[in-house]
Each structure stands twice: as structure tokens, then as C-alpha cells.
C-alpha positions in Angstrom: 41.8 -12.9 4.5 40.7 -15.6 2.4 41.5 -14.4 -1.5 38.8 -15.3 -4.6 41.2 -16.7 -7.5 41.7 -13.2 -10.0 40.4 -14.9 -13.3 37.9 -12.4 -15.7 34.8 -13.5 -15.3 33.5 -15.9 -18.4 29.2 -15.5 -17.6 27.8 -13.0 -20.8 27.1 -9.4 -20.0 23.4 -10.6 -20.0 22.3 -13.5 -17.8 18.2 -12.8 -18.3 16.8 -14.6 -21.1 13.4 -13.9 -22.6 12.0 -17.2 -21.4 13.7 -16.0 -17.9 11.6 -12.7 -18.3 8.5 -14.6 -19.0 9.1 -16.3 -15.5 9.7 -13.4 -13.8 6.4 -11.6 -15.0 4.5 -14.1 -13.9 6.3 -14.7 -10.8 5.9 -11.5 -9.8 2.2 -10.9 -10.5 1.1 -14.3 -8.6 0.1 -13.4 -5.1 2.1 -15.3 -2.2 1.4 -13.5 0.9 2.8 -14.7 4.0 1.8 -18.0 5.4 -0.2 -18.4 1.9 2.8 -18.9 0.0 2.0 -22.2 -2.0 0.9 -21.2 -5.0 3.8 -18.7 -6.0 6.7 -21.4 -4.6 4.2 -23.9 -7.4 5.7 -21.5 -10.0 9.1 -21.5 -8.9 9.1 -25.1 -8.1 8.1 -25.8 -11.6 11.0 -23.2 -13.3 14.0 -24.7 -11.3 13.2 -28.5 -10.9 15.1 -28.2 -14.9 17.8 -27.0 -13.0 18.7 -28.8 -10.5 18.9 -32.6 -9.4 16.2 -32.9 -6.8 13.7 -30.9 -5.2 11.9 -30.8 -1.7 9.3 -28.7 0.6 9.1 -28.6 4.5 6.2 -28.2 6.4 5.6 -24.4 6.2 6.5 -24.6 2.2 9.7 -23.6 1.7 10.9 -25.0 -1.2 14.4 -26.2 -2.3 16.3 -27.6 -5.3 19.7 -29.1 -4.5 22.3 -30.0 -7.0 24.9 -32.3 -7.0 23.4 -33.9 -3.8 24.6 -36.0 -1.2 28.3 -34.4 -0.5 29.3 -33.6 2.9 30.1 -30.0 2.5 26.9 -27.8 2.1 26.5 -24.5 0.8 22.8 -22.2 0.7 22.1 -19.9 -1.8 18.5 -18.3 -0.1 16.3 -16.0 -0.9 12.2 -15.5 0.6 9.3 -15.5 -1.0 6.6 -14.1 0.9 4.8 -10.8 0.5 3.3 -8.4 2.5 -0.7 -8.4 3.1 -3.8 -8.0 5.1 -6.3 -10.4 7.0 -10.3 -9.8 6.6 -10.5 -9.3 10.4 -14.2 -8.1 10.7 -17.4 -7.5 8.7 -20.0 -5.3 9.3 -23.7 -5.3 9.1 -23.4 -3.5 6.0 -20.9 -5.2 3.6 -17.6 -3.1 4.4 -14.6 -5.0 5.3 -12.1 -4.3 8.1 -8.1 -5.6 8.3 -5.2 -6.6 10.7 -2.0 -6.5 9.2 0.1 -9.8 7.4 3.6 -8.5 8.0 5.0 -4.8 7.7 2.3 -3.9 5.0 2.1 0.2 4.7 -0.9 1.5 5.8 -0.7 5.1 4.3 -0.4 3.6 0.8 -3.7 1.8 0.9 -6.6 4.5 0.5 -7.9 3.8 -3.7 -6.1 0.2 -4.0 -7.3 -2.3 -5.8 -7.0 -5.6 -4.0 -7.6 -9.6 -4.2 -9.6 -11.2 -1.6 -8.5 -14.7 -1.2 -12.0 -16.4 -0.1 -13.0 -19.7 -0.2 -14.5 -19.6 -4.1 -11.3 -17.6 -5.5 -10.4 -14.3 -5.6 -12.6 -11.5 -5.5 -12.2 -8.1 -6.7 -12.4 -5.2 -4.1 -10.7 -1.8 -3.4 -10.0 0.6 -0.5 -12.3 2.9 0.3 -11.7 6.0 1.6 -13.7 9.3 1.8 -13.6 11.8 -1.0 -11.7 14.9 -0.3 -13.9 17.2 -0.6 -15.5 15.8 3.1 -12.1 15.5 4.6 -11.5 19.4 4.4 -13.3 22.0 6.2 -14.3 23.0 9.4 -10.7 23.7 10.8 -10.1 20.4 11.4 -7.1 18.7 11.2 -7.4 16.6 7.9 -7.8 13.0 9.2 -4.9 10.3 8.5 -5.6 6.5 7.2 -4.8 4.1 10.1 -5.1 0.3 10.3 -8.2 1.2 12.4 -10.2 3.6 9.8 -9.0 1.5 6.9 -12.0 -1.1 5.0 -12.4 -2.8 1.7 -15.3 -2.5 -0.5 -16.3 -5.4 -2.3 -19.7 -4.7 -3.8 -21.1 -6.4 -1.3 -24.0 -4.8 1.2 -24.6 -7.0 3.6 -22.8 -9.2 5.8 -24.1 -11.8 4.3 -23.4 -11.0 0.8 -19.9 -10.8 1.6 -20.6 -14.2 3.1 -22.0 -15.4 -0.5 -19.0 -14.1 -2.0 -16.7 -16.8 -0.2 -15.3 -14.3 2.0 -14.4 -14.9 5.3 -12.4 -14.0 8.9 -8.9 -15.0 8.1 -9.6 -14.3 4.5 -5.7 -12.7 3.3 -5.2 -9.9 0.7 -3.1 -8.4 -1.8 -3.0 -5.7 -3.8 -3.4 -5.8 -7.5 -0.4 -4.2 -9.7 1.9 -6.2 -10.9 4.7 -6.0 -13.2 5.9 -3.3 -15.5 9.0 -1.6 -17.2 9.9 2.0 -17.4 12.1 4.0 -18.9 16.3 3.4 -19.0 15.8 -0.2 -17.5 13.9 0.2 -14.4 11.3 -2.0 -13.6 8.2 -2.1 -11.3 6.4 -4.4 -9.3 4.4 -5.3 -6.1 6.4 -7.7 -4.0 10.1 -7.4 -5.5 11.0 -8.1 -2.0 12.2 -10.3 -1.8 10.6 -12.7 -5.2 13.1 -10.6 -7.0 15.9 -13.3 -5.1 14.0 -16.2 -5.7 14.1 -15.4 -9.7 17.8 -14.6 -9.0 18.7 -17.6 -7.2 16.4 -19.9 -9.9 19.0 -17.7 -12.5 22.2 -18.7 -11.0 20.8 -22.6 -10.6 20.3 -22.1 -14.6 23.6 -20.8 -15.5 24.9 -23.6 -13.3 23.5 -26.2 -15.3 23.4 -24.5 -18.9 27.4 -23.7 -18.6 27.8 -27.9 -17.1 29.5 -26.8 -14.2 30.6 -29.6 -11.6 30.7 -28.1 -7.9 33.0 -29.3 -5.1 30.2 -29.3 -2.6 26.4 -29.9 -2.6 23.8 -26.6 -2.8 20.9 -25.6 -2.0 18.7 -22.9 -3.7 15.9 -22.3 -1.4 13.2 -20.3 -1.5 12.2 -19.5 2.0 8.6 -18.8 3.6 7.6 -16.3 6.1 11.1 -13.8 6.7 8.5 -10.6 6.5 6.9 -12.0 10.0 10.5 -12.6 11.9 12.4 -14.7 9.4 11.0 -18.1 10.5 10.9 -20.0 7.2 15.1 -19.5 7.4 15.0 -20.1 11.0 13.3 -23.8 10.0 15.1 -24.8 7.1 18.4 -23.9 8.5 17.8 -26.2 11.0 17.4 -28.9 8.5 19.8 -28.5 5.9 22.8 -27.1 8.4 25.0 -25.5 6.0 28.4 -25.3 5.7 28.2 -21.3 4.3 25.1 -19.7 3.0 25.1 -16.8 0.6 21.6 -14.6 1.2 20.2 -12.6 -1.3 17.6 -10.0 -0.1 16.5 -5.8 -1.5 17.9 -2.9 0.4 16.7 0.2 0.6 17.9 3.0 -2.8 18.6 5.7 -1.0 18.9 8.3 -3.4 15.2 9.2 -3.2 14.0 12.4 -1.2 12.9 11.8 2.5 16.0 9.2 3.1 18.0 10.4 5.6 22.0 9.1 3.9 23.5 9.9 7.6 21.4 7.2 9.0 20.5 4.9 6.0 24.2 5.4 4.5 24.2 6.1 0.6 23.2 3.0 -1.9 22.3 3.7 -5.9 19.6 1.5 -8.0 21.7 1.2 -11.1 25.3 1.0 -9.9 25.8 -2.4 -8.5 24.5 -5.1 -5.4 24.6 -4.4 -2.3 27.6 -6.0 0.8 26.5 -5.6 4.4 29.0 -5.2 7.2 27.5 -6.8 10.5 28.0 -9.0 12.8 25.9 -11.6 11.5 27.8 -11.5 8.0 31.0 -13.6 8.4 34.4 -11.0 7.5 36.3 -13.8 5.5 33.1 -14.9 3.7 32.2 -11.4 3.3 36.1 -10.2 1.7 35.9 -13.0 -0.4 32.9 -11.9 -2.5 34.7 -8.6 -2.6 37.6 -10.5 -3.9 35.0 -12.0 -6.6 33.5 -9.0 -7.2 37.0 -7.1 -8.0 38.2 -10.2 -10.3 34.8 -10.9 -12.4 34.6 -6.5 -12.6 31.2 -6.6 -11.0 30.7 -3.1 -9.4 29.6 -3.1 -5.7 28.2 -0.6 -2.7 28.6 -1.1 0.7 26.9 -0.6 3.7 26.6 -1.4 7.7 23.7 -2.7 9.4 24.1 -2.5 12.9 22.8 -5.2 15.4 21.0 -7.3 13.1 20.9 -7.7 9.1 16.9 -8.0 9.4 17.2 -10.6 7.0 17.3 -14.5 6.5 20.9 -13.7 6.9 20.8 -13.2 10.6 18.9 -17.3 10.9 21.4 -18.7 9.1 24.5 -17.2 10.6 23.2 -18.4 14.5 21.4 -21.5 13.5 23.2 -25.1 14.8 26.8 -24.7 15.6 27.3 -21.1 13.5 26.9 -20.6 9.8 29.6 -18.3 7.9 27.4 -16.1 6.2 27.1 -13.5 3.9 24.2 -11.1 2.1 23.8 -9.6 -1.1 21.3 -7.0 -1.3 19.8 -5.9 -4.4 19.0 -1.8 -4.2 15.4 -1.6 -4.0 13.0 1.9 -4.3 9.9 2.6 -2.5 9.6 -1.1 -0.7 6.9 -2.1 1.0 4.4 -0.2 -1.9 2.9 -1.6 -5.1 5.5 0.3 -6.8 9.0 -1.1 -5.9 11.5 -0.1 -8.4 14.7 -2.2 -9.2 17.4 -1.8 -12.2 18.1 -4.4 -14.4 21.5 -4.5 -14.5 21.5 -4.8 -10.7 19.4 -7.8 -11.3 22.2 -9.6 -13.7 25.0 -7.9 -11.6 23.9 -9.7 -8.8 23.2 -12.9 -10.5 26.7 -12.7 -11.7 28.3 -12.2 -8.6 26.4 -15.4 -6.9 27.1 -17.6 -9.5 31.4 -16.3 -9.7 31.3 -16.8 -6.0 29.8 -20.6 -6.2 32.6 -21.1 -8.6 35.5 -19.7 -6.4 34.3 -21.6 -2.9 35.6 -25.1 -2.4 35.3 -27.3 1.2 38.9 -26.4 1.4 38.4 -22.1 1.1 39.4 -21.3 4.9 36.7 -19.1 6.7 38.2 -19.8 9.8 38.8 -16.4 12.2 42.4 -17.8 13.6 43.5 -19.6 10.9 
């Protein structure tokens, strides 16, 4: 098994700044729905390019800083950026707005949200309607359900036209409105923590890279990919083009803790106490035992869990892009995903940080990741 060099760890017990905070509230409140991803990878672009030696974009907008560039070993530290959404997919005679889905977005949250509409002339304001309780009851009926199909936005609007006026139109994406806030014993809260969450961390460990002037043996790439909620495809692209010698993914995972999870089937994973190491196939053993090696040297506690046939993460396009990619993910315990409420811990957040950045500084082209060697 390839063995992480037992030194203590010399990072500080905090590795989010204020000015870091700053980024990550506004990270996290700027829309960047899938496919329409430009504007928040803007904001990140901008953070990191102090960071790092060089930046680029592909086609599709993932976006990537490299430092020390140019060397013939490669490493990836990834995360994705896209959130969750809807698409205005009709309009009636009457103003009211009807959706298709952008990605795995949670129809049984949406009744009484406040949205964006991303139309032509900016956003506009609107909110999901849904009939008033006191008409949904009676009758002996079975109370009805909200459904993709039953599902519109009201935007003040009423007339099809109006909407029109408003610079709305088919194709038109959407996002709900909440955005960041802190509760109590260091939780936070947020729409879209998965995955922006790993962008901010990834942007972290490029800072504590260059703030504690450390030289590494290889060439990396932070990137920030596009489009993993519709089947991982910004990964699957930028793979392609970068082909990296080991990539380290970081992505949420599902706290488990909460009622309604069954722990026999989702296994048993704590906000609070620690990131998150899958066991897979696509996550490479000897990549994957030396973070655990990292982990145990630098004191930085972890969970582990399995994940079957596939990660469901960028992890899976990197590990089976070109030739093979040793791989490995870091997950980041995550409550209620897929809502406007997802709930992380903050020391999970610099836990994880901390455990990327000790395991950029124990890998060298020579740290043997081969299976019969």
C-alpha cells in the first residue's frame, strides 16, 4: 500500500478567512444553473486567478487555474459548479408559467418558492403557486400531490404576452431565491452547496498553496467543472483535455443522521465529524489508503462509506477517461440536498480543505499507485 509520510500537519486549525467568507457568500447566492453556469465560474474565476499561475475555460465553461505549469506529471483537484433548476417550458393564455426540469431539481419542495426567472432583460421575480389548503381538503378525496405536471410560476404577469414584455421566454432557466445563512453551533445553509461548496474548497487549498510558498513536484489543476448534475459531462470533457496523472474529487454526500434515511442502505455519515472516503471501484485503493495515511498523520478525522457501481460523481469521468486515471473522492457530509436548505458544518469545510491540501503535499510523480508493484 502506498504510505503518506507521518509528519503533524503544519496548516492552522482555521483555513477560512473572513475575506474567504465574503467569497463564499457571494458564491453561494449567485445563480449558476446547469448549462448557464458563466456568471458564477466569473466569480470564482476572479477569486483564484491570485492563486494560481494561469487560468483557462473550455467550451462548455469549465474553468481552471493551474499552478506551477508545464510539468509532465499532472494532478486534478475538481469540484462542479452547477446547480439544480427549471426551464420555462410553456405559457398560457393567462400569464401562468409551466416547467421541465434542469437536472434532479425536487419537485415536492417547490409549492410557495420564491424564484429567479432568467429572461432576456434580467431576472424577474416570481413564486410557485399552489392552491390554498383550504381547497385541497374535502370531499373525501385523496389530497392532491405537486408533480412536475401541476407545478407553474406566477410572475405577475396576466397574459401571455405580458410575460412576453417581461423578457420571459421558452428556454428561460430558473432558480430559487434563498441564499446563504448561519445557524446555530457552526452549521450553515444554503441553496446549491452541492457541489459550489468544492469549488470554494478547492479555490481554499489553491490559496494556502500559494500563501504558505509551497513548490509542487508536479503541475495542478483546480477546476471547476460544468454540468456533473445532468450526467457528469463537464468532467467527462475536461478530462479529456487535461489527462491527468491522479485526480482528487471533491463532491457533498448525503448526512445521514436525519429521520427518513434508511443507515442499512445509505450506511451512517455525520455533518460535523469529519469528510467523507468512498470505497468503489471507480476510486483507486492505493490512491484512496494514502489519503487515509494523510488523514491519520495530519489528525484529520474521517468517515467512510461504499458506493456501489458507480460514485455518481465527477469521480467516476475521471477515473475511465484516456488510458485510466487513479482516483479518489472526498465528500463533504451534506443535509437535506437537492432543497434550498442544504446544511453543511464548518469544520467539515476546513477539515476537508486540510486534508486536500496535506495530500497535494505528500504526492510526488514518484508515489507508486501501481496495483502490482
Amino acid at each position: 500500500m502506498a504510505k503518506a509520510t507521518k509528519a503533524k500537519s503544519t496548516t492552522p486549525k482555521s483555513v477560512i478567512s473572513n475575506d474567504a467568507m465574503t467569497f463564499l457568500v457571494d458564491y453561494i447566492n449567485n445563480p449558476s444553473p446547469v448549462g448557464f453556469e458563466s456568471s458564477g465560474q466569473r466569480l470564482w474565476l476572479d477569486y483564484i486567478s491570485a492563486f494560481v499561475d494561469e487560468t483557462f475555460t473550455d467550451p462548455y465553461g469549465t474553468a481552471v487555474g493551474v499552478i506551477n505549469p508545464g510539468q509532465p506529471f499532472k494532478v486534478v483537484i475538481e469540484a462542479h459548479a452547477d446547480e439544480i433548476s427549471w426551464f420555462v417550458n410553456y405559457i398560457t393564455a393567462d400569464g401562468l408559467i409551466y416547467l421541465k426540469r434542469n437536472g434532479g431539481v425536487d419537485h415536492q419542495i417547490a409549492p410557495s418558492q420564491r424564484v429567479w426567472i432568467h429572461g432576456k432583460n434580467g431576472p424577474v421575480k416570481a413564486v410557485f403557486g399552489w392552491p390554498a389548503i383550504h381547497t385541497r381538503l374535502g370531499g373525501g378525496e385523496k389530497e392532491t400531490q405537486p408533480k412536475t405536471e401541476n407545478l407553474w410560476l406566477d410572475c405577475g404577469a396576466r397574459s401571455k404576452q405580458e410575460v412576453a414584455d417581461l423578457g420571459i421566454h421558452i428556454g428561460a432557466v430558473v432558480t430559487y431565491q434563498d441564499g446563504f445563512d448561519e445557524l446555530a453551533n457552526g452549521y450553515f445553509i444554503g441553496r446549491a452547496f452541492d457541489n459550489r461548496i468544492g469549488g470554494f474548497m478547492i479555490a481554499q487549498v489553491a490559496r494556502m498553496l500559494r500563501e504558505n510558498r509551497k513548490k509542487l513536484p508536479f503541475s495542478l489543476y483546480v477546476v471547476n467543472a460544468v454540468q456533473e448534475e445532468i450526467g457528469l459531462r463537464g468532467a467527462e470533457m475536461i478530462a479529456r483535455r487535461i489527462k491527468p496523472d491522479v485526480a482528487i474529487i471533491t463532491d457533498v454526500t448525503h448526512d445521514t443522521s436525519t429521520p427518513m434515511i434508511n443507515k442499512m442502505i445509505e450506511g451512517e455519515t455525520f455533518c460535523g465529524k469529519g469528510p467523507s472516503l468512498s470505497f468503489g471501484p471507480a476510486v483507486h485503493n492505493k490512491l484512496l489508503q494514502l489519503v487515509q495515511d494523510v488523514a491519520e498523520s495530519a489528525e484529520i478525522p474521517v468517515q467512510l462509506r461504499a458506493v456501489s457501481r458507480s460514485t455518481g460523481t465527477d469521480t467516476d469521468s475521471f477515473a475511465y477517461a484516456n488510458d485510466g486515471c487513479p482516483s479518489v473522492l472526498i465528500s463533504i457530509p451534506l443535509r437535506y440536498m437537492h432543497t434550498t436548505v442544504e446544511m453543511l458544518h464548518r469544520t467539515d469545510i476546513e477539515q476537508t480543505i486540510r486534508l486536500m491540501y496535506e495530500t497535494l503535499l505528500t504526492l510526488t510523480p514518484k508515489t507508486n499507485l501501481s496495483y502490482f508493484a
